[in-house]
Structure formats: structure tokens, C-alpha cells
BALOBA-1460 file (C-alpha; in Angstrom, 3 decimals):
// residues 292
<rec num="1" residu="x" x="103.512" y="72.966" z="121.253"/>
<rec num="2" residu="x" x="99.825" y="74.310" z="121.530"/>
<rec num="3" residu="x" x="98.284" y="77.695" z="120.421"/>
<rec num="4" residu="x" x="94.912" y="78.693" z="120.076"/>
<rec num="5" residu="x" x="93.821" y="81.365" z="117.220"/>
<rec num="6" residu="x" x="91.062" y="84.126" z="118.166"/>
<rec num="7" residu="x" x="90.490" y="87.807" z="117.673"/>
<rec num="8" residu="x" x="92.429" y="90.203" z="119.299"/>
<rec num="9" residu="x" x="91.260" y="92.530" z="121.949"/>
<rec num="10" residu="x" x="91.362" y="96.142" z="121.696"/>
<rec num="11" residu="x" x="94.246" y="96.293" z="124.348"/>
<rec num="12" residu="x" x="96.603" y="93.161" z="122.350"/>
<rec num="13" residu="x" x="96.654" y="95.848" z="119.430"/>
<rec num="14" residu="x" x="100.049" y="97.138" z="120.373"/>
<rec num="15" residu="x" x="101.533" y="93.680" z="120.626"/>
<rec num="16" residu="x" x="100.161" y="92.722" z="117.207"/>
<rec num="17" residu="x" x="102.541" y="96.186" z="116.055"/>
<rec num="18" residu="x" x="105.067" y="94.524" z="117.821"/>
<rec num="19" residu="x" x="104.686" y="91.364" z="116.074"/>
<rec num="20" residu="x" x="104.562" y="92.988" z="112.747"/>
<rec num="21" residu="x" x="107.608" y="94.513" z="113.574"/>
<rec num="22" residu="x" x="109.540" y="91.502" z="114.496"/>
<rec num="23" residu="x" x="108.264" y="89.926" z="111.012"/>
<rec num="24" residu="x" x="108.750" y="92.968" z="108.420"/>
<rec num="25" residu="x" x="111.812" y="94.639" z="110.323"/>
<rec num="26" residu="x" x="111.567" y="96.887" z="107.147"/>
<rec num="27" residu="x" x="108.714" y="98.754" z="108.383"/>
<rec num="28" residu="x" x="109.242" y="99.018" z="111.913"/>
<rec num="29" residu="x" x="110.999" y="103.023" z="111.037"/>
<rec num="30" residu="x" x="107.668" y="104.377" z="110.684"/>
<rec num="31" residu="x" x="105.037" y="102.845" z="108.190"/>
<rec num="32" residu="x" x="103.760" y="100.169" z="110.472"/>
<rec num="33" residu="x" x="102.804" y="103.281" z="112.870"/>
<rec num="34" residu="x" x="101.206" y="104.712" z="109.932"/>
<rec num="35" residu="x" x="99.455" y="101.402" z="109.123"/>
<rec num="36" residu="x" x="98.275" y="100.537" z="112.526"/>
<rec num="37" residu="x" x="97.024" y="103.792" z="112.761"/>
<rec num="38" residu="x" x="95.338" y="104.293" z="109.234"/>
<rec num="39" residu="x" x="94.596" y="101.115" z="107.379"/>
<rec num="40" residu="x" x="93.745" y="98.160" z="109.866"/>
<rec num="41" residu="x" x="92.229" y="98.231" z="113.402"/>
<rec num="42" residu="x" x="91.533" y="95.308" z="116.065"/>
<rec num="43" residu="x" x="88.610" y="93.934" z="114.795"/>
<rec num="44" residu="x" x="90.716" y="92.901" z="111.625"/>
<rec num="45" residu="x" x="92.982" y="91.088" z="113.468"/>
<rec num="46" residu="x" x="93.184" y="87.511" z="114.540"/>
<rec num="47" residu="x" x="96.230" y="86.060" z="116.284"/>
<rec num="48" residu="x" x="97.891" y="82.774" z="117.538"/>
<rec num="49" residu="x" x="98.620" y="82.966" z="121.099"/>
<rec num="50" residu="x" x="100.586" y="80.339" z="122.754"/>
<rec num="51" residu="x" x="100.065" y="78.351" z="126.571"/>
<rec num="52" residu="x" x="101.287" y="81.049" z="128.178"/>
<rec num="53" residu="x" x="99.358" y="83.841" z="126.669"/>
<rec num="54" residu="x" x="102.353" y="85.098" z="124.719"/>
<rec num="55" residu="x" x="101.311" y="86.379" z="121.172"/>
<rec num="56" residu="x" x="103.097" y="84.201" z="118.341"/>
<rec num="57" residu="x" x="101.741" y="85.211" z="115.029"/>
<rec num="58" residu="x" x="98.793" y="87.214" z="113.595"/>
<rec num="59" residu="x" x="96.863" y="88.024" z="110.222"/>
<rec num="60" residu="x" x="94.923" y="91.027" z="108.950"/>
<rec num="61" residu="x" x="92.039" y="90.486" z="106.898"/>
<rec num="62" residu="x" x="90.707" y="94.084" z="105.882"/>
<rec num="63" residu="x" x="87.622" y="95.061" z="104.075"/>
<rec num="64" residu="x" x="88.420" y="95.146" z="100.301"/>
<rec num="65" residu="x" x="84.965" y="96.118" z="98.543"/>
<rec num="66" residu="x" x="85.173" y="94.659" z="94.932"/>
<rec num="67" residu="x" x="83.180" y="94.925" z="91.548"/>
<rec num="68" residu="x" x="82.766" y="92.608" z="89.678"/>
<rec num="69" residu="x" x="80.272" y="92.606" z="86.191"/>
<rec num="70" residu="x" x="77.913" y="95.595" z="87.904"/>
<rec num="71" residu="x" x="78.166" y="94.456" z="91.394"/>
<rec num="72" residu="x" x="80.435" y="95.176" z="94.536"/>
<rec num="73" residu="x" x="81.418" y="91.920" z="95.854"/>
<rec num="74" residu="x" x="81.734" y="92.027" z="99.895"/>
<rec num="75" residu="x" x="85.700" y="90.712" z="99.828"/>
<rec num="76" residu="x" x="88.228" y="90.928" z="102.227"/>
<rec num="77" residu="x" x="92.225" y="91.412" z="101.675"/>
<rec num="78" residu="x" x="94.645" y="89.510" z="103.673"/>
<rec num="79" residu="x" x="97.253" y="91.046" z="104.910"/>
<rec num="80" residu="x" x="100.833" y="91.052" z="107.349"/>
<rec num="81" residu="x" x="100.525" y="87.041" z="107.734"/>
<rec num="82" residu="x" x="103.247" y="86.751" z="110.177"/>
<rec num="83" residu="x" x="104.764" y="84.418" z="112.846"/>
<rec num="84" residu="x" x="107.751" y="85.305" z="114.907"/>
<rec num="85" residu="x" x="110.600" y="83.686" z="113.879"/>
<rec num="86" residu="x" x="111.013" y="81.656" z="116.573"/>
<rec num="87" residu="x" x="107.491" y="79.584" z="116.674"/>
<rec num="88" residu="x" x="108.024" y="79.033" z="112.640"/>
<rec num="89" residu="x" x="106.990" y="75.494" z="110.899"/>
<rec num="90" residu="x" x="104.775" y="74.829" z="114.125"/>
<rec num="91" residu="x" x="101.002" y="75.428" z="111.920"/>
<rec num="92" residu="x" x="100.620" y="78.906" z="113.132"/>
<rec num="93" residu="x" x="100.142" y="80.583" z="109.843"/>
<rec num="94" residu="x" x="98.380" y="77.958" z="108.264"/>
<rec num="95" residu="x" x="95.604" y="77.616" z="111.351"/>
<rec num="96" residu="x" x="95.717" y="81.500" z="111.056"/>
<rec num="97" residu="x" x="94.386" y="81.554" z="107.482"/>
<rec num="98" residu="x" x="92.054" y="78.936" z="108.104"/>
<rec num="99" residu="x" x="90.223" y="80.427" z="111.072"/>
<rec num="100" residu="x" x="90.259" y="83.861" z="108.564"/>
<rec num="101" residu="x" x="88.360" y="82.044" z="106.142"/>
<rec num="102" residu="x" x="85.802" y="80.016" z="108.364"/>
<rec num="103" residu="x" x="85.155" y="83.370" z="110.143"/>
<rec num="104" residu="x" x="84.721" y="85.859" z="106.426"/>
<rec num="105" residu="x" x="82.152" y="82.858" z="104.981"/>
<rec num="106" residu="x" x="80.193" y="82.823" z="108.187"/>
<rec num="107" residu="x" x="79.935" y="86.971" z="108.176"/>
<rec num="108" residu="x" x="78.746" y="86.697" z="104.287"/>
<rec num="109" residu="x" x="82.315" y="87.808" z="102.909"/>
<rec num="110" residu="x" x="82.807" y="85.973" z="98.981"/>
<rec num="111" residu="x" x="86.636" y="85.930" z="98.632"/>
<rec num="112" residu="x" x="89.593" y="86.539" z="99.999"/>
<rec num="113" residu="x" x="92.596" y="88.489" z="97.964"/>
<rec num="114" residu="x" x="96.430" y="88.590" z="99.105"/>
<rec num="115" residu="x" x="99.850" y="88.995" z="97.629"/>
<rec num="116" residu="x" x="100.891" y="85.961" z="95.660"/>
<rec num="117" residu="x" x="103.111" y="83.167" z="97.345"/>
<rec num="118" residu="x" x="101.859" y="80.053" z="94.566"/>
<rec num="119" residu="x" x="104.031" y="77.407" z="96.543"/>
<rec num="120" residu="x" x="102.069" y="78.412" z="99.937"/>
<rec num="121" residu="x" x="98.949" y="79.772" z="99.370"/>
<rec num="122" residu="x" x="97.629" y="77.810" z="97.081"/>
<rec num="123" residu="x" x="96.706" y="74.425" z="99.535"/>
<rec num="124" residu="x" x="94.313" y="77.180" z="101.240"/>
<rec num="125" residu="x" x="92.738" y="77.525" z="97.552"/>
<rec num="126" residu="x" x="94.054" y="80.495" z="96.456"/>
<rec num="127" residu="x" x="94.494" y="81.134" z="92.624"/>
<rec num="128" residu="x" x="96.150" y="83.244" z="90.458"/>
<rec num="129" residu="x" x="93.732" y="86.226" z="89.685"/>
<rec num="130" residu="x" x="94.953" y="89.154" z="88.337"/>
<rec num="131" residu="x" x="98.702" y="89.556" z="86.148"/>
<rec num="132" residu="x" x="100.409" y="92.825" z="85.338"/>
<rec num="133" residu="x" x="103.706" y="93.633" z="83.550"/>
<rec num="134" residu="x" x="106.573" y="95.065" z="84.576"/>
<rec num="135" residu="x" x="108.326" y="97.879" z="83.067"/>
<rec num="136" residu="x" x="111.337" y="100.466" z="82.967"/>
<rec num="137" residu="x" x="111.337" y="103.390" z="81.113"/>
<rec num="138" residu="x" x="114.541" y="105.399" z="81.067"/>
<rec num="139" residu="x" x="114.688" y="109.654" z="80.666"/>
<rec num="140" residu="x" x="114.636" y="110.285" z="76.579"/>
<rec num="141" residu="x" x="114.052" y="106.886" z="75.694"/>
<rec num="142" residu="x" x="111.206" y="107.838" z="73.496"/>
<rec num="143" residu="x" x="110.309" y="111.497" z="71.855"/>
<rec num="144" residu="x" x="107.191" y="112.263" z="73.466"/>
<rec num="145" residu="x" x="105.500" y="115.682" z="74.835"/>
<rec num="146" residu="x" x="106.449" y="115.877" z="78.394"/>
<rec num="147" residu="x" x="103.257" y="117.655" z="79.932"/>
<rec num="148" residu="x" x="103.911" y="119.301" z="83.256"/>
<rec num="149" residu="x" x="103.541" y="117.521" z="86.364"/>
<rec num="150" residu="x" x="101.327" y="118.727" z="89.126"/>
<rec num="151" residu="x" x="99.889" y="117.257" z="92.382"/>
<rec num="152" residu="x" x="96.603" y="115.923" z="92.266"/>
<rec num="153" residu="x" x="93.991" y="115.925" z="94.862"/>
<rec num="154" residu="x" x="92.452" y="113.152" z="96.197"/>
<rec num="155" residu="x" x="88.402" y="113.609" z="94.194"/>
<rec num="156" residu="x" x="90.854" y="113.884" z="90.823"/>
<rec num="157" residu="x" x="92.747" y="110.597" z="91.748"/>
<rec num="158" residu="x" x="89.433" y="108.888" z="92.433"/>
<rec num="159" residu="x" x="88.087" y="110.217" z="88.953"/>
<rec num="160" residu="x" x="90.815" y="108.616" z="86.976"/>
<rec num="161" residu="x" x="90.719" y="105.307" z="89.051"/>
<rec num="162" residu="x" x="87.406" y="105.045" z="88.512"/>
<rec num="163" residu="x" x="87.686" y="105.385" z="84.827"/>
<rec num="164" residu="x" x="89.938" y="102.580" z="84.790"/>
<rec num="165" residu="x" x="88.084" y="100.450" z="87.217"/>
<rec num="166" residu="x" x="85.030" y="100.200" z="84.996"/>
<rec num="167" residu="x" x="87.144" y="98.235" z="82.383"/>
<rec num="168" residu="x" x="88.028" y="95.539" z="85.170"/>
<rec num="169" residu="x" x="86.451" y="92.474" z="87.341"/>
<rec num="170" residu="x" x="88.105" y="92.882" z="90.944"/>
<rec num="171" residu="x" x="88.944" y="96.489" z="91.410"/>
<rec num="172" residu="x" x="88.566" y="97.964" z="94.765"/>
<rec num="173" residu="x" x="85.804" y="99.942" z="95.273"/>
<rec num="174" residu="x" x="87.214" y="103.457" z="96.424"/>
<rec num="175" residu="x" x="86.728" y="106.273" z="98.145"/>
<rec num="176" residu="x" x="87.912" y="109.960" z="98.201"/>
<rec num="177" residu="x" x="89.122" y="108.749" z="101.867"/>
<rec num="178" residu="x" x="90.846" y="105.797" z="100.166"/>
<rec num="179" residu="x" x="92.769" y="107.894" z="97.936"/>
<rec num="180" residu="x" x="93.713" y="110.382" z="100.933"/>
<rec num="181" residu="x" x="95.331" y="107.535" z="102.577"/>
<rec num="182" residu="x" x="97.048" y="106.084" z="99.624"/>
<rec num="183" residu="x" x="98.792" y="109.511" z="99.386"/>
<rec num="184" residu="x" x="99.304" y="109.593" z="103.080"/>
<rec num="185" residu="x" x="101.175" y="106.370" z="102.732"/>
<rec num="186" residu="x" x="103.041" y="107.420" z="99.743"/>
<rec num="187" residu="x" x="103.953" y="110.193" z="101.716"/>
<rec num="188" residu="x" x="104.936" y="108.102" z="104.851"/>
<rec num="189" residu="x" x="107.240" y="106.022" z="102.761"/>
<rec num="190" residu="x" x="109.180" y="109.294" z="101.670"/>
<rec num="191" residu="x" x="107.577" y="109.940" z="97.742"/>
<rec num="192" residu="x" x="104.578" y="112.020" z="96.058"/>
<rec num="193" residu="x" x="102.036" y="112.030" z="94.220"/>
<rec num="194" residu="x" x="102.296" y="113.497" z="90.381"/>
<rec num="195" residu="x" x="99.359" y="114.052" z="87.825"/>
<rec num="196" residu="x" x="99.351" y="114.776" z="84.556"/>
<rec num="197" residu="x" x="97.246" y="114.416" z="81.795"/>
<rec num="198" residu="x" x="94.256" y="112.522" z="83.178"/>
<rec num="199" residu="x" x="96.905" y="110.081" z="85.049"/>
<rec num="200" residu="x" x="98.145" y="110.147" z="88.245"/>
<rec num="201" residu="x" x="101.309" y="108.024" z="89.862"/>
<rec num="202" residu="x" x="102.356" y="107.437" z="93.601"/>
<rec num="203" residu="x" x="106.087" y="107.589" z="93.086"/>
<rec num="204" residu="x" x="108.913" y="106.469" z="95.501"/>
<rec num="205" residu="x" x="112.378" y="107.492" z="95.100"/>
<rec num="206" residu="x" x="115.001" y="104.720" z="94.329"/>
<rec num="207" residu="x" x="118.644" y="104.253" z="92.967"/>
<rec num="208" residu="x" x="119.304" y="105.040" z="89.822"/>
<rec num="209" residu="x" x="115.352" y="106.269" z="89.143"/>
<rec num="210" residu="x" x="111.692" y="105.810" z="91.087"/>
<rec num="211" residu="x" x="109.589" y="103.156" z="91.024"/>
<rec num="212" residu="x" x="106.024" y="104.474" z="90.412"/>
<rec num="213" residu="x" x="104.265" y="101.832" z="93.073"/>
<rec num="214" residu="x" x="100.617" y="103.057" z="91.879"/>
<rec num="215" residu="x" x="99.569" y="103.796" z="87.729"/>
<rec num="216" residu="x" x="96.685" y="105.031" z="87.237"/>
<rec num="217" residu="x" x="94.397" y="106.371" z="83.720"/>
<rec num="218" residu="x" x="93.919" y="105.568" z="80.260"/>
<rec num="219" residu="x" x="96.615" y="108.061" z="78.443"/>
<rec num="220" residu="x" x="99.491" y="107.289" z="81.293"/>
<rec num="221" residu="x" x="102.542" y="107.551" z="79.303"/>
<rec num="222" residu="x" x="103.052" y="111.222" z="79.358"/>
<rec num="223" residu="x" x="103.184" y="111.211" z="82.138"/>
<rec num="224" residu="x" x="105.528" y="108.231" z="82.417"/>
<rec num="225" residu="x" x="107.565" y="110.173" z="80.490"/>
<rec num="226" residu="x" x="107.700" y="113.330" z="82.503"/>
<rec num="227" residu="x" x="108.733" y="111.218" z="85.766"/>
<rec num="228" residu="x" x="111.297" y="109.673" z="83.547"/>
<rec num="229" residu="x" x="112.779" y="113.429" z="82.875"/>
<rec num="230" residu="x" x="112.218" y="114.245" z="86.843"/>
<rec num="231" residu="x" x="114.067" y="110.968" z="87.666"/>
<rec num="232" residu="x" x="116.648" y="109.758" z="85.041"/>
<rec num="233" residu="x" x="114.636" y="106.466" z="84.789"/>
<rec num="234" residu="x" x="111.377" y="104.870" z="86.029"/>
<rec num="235" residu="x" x="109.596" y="101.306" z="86.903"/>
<rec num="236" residu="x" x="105.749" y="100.707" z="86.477"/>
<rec num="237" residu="x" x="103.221" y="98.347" z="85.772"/>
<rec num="238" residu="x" x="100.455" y="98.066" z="83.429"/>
<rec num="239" residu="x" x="97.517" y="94.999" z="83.602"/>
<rec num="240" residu="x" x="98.377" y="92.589" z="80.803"/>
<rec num="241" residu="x" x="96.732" y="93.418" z="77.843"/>
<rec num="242" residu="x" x="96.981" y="97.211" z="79.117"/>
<rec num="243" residu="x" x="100.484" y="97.789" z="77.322"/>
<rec num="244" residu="x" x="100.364" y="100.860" z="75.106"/>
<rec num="245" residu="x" x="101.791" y="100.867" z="71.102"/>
<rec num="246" residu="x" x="105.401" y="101.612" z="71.165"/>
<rec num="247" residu="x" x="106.007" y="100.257" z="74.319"/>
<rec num="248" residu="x" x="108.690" y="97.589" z="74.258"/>
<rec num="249" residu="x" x="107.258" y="93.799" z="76.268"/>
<rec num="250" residu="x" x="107.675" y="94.125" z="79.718"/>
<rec num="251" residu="x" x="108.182" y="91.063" z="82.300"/>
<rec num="252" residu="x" x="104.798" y="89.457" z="83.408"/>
<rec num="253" residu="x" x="104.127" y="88.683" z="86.828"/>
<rec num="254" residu="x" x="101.391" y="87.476" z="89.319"/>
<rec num="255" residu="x" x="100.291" y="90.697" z="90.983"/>
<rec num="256" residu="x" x="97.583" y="88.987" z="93.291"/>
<rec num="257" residu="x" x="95.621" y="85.834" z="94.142"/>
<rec num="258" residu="x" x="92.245" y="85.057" z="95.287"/>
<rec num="259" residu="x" x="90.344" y="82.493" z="97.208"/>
<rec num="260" residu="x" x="86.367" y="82.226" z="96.639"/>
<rec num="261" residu="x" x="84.608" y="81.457" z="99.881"/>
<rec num="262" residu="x" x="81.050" y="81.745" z="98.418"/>
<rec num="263" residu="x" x="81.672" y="80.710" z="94.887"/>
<rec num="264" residu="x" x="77.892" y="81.377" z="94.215"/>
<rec num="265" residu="x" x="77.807" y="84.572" z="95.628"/>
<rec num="266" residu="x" x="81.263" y="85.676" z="93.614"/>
<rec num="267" residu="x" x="80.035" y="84.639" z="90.276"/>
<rec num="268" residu="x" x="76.272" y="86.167" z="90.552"/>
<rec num="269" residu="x" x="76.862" y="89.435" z="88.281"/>
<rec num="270" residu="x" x="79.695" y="89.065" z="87.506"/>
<rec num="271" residu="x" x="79.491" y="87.603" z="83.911"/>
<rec num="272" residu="x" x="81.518" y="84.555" z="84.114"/>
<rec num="273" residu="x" x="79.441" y="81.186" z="84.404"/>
<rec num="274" residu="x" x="82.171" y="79.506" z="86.721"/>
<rec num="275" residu="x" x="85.180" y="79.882" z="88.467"/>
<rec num="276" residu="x" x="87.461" y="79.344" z="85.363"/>
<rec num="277" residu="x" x="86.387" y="81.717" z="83.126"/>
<rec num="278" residu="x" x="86.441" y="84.339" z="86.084"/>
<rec num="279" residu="x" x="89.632" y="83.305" z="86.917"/>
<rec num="280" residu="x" x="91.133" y="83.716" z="83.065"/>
<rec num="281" residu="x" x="89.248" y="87.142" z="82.400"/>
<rec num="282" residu="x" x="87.405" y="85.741" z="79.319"/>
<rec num="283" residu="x" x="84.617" y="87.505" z="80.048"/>
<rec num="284" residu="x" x="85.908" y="90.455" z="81.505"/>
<rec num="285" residu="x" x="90.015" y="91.146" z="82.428"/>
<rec num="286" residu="x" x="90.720" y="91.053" z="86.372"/>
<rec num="287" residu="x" x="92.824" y="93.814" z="88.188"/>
<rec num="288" residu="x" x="93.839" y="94.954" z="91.565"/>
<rec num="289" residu="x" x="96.461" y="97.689" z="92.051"/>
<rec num="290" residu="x" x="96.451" y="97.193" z="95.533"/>
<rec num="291" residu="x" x="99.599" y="95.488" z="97.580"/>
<rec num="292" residu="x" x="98.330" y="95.654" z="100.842"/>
């Protein structure tokens, strides 16, 4: 079985929806209209079409802007890696993520960021890059002031995620657009968007709680707190290292991986002397928030 791998066309953008579909069935009720729509476009797509012109799998790789030390790192994310079910364990993905690379090195992109999969990613040299913890926090569970909950705009969501970017190597460089859309997707996906007290959460209803999918400023918990009290219960994460006193351990996990494509390029500015100590945060922690 052959297949070549190329960019799509302007008019193949409605069968690479259809081939997102097919893969994440789970957003086919709405947010891959959204998506398609909001946060990728043709350019960002390259696909795997087979002999007969039939399209068989396709990859996003999206601008992703990152700082790192005092500099914004030209990055890209990769996203909705996806091969229909019936061309799997043919190469498809794996010749998709390699054409993605050659093609973000030859336009001057550093690095490459996705969601972690260790046992596949990492023959295409991904690494682990940044770690959070997960926690749960149930209504009363602590005796804290509950401040009142409000909803933020988008310039006051930037200002506390910029706050917290400073402390970090590899957060996204944002804009008052970016946080429009992240509460436009929120929104798609049925939740809201709560401040309080310099912190803001994108919040999703669940079972039993909400899981708060985005936490964002350096005094969160009252907030935590509050959407505990709105929701009987609540999951979050934190950066490692980020957990606050009185906060029982939470569960560590990967949270994102990265691949250097101009390892030069990555490491000028950014304080680390190689790829291992940017990699472990000795120099400065690494973040992203972002599961795209």
C-alpha cells in the first residue's frame, strides 16, 4: 500500500473535518466545527492521501509562540494526529510527523510540542518537557474565605496568565484573541469561565463535580475553593513545584512533550547551556497549559 504526504488544499479542508471526525468520534457533536473554524486552518494541515486520491490520515501543526529565558521561541504545536481506522499500522502517522518536522526546520520553526504518548512519540525525538500534578478538592474540605466568583474578560485573563508565564520556560505567548477563543471553546464544550481573586479557571461540568481544564494565577485556591462550593467537588492541576501549603500531594503526570528541531536556536536565551538542563528546568521550570 502507497500514500504520499503533502499539504492540503484549501478545498480538502472539509475532508480533513471528516477525518478528524472518524478518529475523535468524541468531537464530531460540535467542537471539531468550532475547531476547524477557530483554531487551525489549511495551511496547518498536512495529510496522507492514498493511490486513489482518497484522504487516509492528517496532522495539524499550529503556531505555538513560546518564551523561553527573555525570548519567544518560533514553535509549533502538533495536533489531531490521526489515521482512519482502517489504513492503521501501514506508516501513515509516522511519515506524517516526519514530513511535519522536515517542513517546520526548513521554515525556521525550533520545536515542536504535543500531548504526551512516551511509547510513540519518543522514536520521532520527543521528550518529556513540562509535568503538572493532579488534584481533587472536594466542597468544605478546607476552611478558607470563599470570595465571590465572577466572569472575567478576556484583557483580565491575559493579565493573570501573563503573571504566571514570566515564572516559566515554554509558555505560550498569548493574546487577548487567544484568551477569547479559549473561552469560546470552554463555552463550546458546555462550561464557563470564573474569576476570582486574581485567578481565573475554564471549568467543565462533570459527575460528581467539574474539572477545571485551565488554572490560572498566583493566589488560585480561593478560588478553588469557591468552585468547590458551586460544584460539590473539583479537579485541577498545578506545575510541579507550584503546589500551595496545605495542599495534600497530588498525582504527577506528563502534561506535554517536546521535540527540538533547531537545538541552537531553542537554547539561545533561554538560560540553559544544553538540551538537558532545559529539559529538567534547572535553570528555569518548564510549563504549558495548553492541550491542544
Amino acid at each position: 500500500m502507497s500514500f504520499t504526504v503533502r499539504p492540503i488544499t484549501p478545498e480538502e479542508y472539509a475532508a480533513a473535518q471528516a477525518v478528524w471526525d472518524a478518529c475523535f468520534p468524541e468531537d464530531a457533536a460540535g467542537y471539531s466545527d468550532y475547531y476547524f473554524a477557530c483554531r487551525t486552518k489549511p495551511a496547518y494541515v498536512l495529510a496522507a492521501f492514498l493511490e486513489d486520491g482518497r484522504m487516509a490520515g492528517a496532522l495539524h501543526a499550529l503556531p505555538y509562540p513560546l518564551c523561553f529565558g527573555t525570548q519567544v521561541k518560533r514553535c509549533a504545536m502538533i495536533a489531531g494526529v490521526a489515521t482512519l481506522p482502517e489504513q492503521r499500522h501501514k506508516g501513515i502517522a509516522a511519515a506524517l510527523i516526519r514530513t511535519a518536522h522536515a517542513r517546520l526546520a526548513q521554515e525556521g520553526v525550533c520545536a515542536a510540542l504535543l500531548k504526551p504518548d512516551v511509547d510513540f512519540y519518543a522514536q520521532f525525538g520527543y521528550r518529556p518537557f513540562a509535568w503538572h500534578e493532579q488534584f481533587r478538592v472536594e466542597a468544605g474540605e478546607l476552611a478558607v474565605p470563599e470570595p465571590a466568583l465572577h466572569t472575567p474578560s478576556a484583557e483580565e485573563m491575559l493579565a493573570c496568565y501573563d503573571a504566571l508565564a514570566a515564572e516559566y520556560n515554554g509558555m505560550m505567548v498569548r493574546t487577548v484573541r487567544d484568551m477569547e477563543l479559549m473561552r469560546k471553546e470552554t463555552a463550546v464544550l458546555g462550561g464557563e469561565a470564573f474569576a476570582a481573586g486574581g485567578a481565573y479557571a475554564l471549568c467543565l461540568a462533570e459527575e460528581g463535580g467539574a474539572e477545571l481544564t485551565e488554572l490560572v494565577g498566583r493566589n488560585a485556591m480561593p478560588l478553588v475553593y469557591a468552585l468547590a462550593a458551586r460544584f460539590g467537588a473539583v479537579r485541577f492541576r498545578l506545575p510541579c513545584g507550584a503546589r500551595p501549603e496545605g495542599l495534600p500531594k497530588g498525582e504527577r503526570m506528563m502534561f506535554s512533550m517536546l521535540c527540538p528541531l533547531n537545538r541552537e536556536a531553542l537554547l539561545a536565551g533561554s538560560g540553559a547551556e544544553n538540551m538537558e538542563e532545559l529539559l529538567s528546568g534547572a535553570k528555569k521550570p518548564n510549563c504549558t497549559l495548553e492541550f491542544c
